[in-house]
MMTF fields as JSON, N, C-alpha, C and O atoms, coordinates in Angstrom:
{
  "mmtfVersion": "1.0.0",
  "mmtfProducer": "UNKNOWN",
  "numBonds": 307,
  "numAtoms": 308,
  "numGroups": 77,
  "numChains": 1,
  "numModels": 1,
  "chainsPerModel": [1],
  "groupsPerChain": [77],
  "chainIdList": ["A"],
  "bondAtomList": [4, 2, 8, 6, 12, 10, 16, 14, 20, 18, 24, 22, 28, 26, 32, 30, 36, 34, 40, 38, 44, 42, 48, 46, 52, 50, 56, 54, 60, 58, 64, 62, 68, 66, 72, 70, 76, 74, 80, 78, 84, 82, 88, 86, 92, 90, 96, 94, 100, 98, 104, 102, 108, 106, 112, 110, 116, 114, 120, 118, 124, 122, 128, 126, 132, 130, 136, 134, 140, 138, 144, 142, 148, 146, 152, 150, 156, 154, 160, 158, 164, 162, 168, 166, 172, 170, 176, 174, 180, 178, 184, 182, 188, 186, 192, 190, 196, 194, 200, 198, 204, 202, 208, 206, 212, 210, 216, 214, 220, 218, 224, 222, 228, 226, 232, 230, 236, 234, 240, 238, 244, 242, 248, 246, 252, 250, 256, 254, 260, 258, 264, 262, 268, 266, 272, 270, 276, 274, 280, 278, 284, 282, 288, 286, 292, 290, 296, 294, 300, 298, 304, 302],
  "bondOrderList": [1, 1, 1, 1, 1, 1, 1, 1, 1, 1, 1, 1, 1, 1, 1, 1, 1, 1, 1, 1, 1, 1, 1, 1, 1, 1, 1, 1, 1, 1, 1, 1, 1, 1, 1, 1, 1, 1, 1, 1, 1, 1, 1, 1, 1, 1, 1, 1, 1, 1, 1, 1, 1, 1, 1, 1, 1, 1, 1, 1, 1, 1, 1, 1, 1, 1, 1, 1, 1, 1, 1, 1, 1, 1, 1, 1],
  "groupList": [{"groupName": "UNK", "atomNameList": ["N", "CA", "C", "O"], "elementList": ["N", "C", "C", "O"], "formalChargeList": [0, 0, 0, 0], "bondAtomList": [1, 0, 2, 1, 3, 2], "bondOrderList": [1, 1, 2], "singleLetterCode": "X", "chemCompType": "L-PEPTIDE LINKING"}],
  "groupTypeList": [0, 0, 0, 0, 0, 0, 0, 0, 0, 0, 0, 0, 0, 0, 0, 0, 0, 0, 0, 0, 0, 0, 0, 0, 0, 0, 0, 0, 0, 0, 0, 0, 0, 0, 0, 0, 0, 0, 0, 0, 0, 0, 0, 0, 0, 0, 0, 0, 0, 0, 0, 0, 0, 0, 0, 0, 0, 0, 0, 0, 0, 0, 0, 0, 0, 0, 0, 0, 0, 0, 0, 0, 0, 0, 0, 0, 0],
  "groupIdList": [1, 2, 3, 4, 5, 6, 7, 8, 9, 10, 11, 12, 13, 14, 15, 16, 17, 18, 19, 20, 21, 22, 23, 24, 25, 26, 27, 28, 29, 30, 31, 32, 33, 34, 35, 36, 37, 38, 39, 40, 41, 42, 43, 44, 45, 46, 47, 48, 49, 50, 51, 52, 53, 54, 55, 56, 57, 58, 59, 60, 61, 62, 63, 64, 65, 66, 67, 68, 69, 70, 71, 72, 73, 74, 75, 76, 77],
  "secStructList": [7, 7, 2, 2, 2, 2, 2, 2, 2, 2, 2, 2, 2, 2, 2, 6, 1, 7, 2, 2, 2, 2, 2, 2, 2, 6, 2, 2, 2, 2, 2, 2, 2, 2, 2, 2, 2, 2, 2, 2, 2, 2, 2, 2, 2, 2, 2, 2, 2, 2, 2, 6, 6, 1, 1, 6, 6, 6, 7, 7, 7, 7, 7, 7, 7, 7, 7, 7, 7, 7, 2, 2, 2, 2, 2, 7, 7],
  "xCoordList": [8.758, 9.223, 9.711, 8.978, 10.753, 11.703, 11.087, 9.986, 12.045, 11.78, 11.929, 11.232, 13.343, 14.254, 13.482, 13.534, 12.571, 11.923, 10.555, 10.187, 9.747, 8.99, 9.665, 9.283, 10.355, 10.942, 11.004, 10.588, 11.655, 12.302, 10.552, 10.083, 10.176, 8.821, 8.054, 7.606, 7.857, 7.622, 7.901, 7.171, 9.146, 10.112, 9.976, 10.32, 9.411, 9.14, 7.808, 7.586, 6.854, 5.573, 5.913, 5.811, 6.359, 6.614, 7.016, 6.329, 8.403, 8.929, 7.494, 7.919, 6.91, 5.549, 4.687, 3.955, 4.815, 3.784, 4.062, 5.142, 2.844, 2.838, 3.174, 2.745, 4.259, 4.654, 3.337, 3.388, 2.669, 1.175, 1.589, 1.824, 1.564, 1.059, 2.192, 2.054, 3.377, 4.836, 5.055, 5.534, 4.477, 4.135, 3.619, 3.656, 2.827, 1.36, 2.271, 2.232, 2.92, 3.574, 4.032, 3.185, 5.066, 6.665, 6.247, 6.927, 4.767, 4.832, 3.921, 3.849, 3.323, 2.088, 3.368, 3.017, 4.664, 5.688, 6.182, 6.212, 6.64, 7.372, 6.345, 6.889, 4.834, 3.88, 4.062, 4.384, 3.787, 3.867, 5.308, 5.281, 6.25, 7.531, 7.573, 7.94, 6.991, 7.426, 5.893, 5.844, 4.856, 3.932, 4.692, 4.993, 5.495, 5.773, 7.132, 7.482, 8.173, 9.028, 8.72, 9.463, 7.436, 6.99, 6.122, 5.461, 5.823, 5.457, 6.189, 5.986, 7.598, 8.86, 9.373, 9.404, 9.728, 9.939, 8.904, 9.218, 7.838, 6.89, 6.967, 6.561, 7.318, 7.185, 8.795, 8.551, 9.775, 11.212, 11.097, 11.397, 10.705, 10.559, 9.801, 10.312, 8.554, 7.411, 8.584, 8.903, 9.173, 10.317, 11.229, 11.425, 11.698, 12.864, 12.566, 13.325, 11.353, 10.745, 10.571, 11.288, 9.643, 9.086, 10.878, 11.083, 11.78, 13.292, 13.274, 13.088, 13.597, 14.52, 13.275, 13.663, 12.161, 11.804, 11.896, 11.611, 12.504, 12.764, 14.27, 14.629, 14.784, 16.592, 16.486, 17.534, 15.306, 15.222, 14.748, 14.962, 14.324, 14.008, 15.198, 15.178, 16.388, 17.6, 18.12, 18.262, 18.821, 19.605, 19.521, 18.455, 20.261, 20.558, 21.344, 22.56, 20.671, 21.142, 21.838, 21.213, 23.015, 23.21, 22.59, 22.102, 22.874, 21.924, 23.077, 24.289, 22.438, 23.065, 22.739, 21.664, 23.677, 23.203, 23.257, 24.351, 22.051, 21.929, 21.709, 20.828, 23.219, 22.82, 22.19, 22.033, 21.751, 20.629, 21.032, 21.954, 20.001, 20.58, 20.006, 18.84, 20.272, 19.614, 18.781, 19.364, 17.331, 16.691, 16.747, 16.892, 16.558, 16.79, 18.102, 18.284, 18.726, 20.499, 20.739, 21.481, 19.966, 20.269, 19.072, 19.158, 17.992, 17.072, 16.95, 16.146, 18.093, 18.478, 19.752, 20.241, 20.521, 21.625, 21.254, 22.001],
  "yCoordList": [-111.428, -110.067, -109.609, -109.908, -108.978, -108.785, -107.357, -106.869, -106.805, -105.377, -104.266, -103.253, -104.734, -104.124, -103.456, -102.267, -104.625, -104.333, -103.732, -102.844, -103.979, -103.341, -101.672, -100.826, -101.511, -99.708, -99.333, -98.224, -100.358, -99.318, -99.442, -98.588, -100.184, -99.66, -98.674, -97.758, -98.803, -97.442, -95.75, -94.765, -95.985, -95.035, -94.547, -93.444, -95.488, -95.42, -94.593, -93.781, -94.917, -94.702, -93.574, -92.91, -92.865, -91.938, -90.758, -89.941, -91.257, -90.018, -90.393, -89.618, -90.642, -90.835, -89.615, -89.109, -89.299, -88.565, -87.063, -86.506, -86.616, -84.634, -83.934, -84.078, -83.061, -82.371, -81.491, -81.524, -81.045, -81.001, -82.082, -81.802, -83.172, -84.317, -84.515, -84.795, -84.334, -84.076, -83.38, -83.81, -81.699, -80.883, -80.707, -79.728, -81.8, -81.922, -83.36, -83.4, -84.209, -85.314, -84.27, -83.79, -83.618, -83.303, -82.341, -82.375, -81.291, -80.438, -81.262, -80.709, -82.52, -83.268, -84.166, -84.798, -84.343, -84.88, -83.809, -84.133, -82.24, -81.651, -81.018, -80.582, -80.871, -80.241, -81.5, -81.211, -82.97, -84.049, -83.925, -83.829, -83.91, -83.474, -82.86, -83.184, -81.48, -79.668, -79.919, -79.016, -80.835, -81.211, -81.413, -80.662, -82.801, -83.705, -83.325, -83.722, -82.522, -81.964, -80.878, -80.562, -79.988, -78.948, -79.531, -78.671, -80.971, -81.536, -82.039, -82.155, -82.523, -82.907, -81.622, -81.588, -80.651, -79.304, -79.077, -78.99, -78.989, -78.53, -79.658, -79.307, -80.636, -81.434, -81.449, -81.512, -81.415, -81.338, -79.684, -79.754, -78.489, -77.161, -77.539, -77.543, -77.819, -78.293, -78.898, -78.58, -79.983, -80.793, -79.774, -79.685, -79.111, -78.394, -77.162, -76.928, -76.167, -75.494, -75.937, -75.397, -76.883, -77.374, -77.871, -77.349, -78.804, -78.556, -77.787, -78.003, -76.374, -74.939, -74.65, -73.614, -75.001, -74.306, -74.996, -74.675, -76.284, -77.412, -76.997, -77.199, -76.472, -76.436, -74.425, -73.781, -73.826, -72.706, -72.855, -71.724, -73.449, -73.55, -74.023, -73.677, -74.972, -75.611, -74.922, -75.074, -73.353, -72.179, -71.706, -71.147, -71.776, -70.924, -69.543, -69.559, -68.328, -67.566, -66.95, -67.102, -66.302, -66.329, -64.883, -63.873, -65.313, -64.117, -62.693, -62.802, -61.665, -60.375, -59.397, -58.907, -59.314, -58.548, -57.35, -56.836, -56.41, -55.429, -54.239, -54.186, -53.145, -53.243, -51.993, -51.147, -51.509, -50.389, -49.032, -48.505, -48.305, -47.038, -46.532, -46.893, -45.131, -43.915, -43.202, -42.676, -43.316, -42.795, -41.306, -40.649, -40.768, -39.074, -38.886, -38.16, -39.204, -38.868, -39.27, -38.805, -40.161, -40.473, -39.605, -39.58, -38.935, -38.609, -37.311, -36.666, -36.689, -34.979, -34.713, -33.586, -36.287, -35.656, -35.641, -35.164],
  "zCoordList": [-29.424, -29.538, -28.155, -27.212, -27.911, -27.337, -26.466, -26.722, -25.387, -24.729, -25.697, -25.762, -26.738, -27.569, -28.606, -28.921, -29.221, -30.282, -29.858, -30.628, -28.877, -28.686, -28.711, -29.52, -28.026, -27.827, -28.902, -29.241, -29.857, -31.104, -31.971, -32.723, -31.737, -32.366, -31.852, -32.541, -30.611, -29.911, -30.457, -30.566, -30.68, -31.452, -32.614, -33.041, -33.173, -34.952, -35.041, -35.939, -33.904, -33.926, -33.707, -34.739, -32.671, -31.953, -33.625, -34.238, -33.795, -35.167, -36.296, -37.153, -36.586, -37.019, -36.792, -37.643, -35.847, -35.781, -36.277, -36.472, -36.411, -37.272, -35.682, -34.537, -36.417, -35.183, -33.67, -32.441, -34.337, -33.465, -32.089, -30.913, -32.685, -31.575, -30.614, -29.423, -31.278, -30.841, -29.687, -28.637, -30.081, -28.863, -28.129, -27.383, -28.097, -27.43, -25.856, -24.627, -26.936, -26.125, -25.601, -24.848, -25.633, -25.229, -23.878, -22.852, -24.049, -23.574, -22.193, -21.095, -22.439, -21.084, -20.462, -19.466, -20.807, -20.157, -18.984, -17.797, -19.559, -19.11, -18.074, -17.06, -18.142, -17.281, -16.038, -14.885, -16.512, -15.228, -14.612, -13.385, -15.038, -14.329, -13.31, -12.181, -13.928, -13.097, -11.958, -11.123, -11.84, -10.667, -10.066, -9.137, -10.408, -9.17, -8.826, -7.715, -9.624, -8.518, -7.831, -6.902, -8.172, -7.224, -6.29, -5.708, -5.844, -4.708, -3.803, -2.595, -4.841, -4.508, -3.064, -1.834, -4.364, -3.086, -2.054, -0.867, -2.409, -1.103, 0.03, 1.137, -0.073, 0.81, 1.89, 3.094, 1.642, 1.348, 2.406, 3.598, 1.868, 2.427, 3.915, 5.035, 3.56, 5.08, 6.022, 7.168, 5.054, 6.756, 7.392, 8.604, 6.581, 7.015, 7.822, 8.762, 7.538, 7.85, 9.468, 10.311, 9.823, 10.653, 11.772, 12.867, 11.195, 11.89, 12.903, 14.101, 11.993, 11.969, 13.157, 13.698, 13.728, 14.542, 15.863, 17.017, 15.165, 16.246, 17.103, 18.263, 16.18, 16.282, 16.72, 16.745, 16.973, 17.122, 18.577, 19.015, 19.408, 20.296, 21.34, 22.522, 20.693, 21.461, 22.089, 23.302, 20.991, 21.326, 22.714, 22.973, 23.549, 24.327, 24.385, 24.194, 24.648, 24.507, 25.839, 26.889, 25.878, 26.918, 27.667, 27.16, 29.283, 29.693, 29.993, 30.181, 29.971, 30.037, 31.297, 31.642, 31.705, 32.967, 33.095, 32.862, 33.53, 33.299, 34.671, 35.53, 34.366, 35.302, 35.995, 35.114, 37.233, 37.277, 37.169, 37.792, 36.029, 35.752, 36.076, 35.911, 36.894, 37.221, 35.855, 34.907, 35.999, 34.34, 34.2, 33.168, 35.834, 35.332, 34.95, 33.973, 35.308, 34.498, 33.01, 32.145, 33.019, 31.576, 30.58, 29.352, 31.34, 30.355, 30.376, 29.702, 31.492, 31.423, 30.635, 30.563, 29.771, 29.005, 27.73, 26.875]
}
């Protein structure tokens, strides 16, 4: 017996069953999925996160020169 025939028996078994068990499959597929791509993302976010503070530190900003103001003149207008 073949890969082929094992599946399609698989298959047979599978439409076999009372819908109950159906939803029960369909819905412990789609719960293991939505884990492991929400570990998928959390892990994926952490790298990038962790980057952006790497690539936040490179920036040079440039400097501004400032220059000296008389404060009573500016704080009697």
């Amino acid at each position: 017996m073949d890969i082929t025939e094992k599946f399609k028996q698989f298959i047979l078994k599978l439409q076999n069953l009372e819908d109950k068990q159906k939803k029960i499959i369909l819905w412990t597929i789609v719960a293991v999925l939505a884990v492991a791509m929400g570990l998928f993302w959390l892990n994926i976010t952490k790298n990038r996160l962790s980057n952006l503070g790497e690539e936040l530190n490179k920036i040079k900003l440039p400097q501004i020169e400032m220059s000296n103001i008389d404060q009573n003149s500016t704080e009697n207008k």
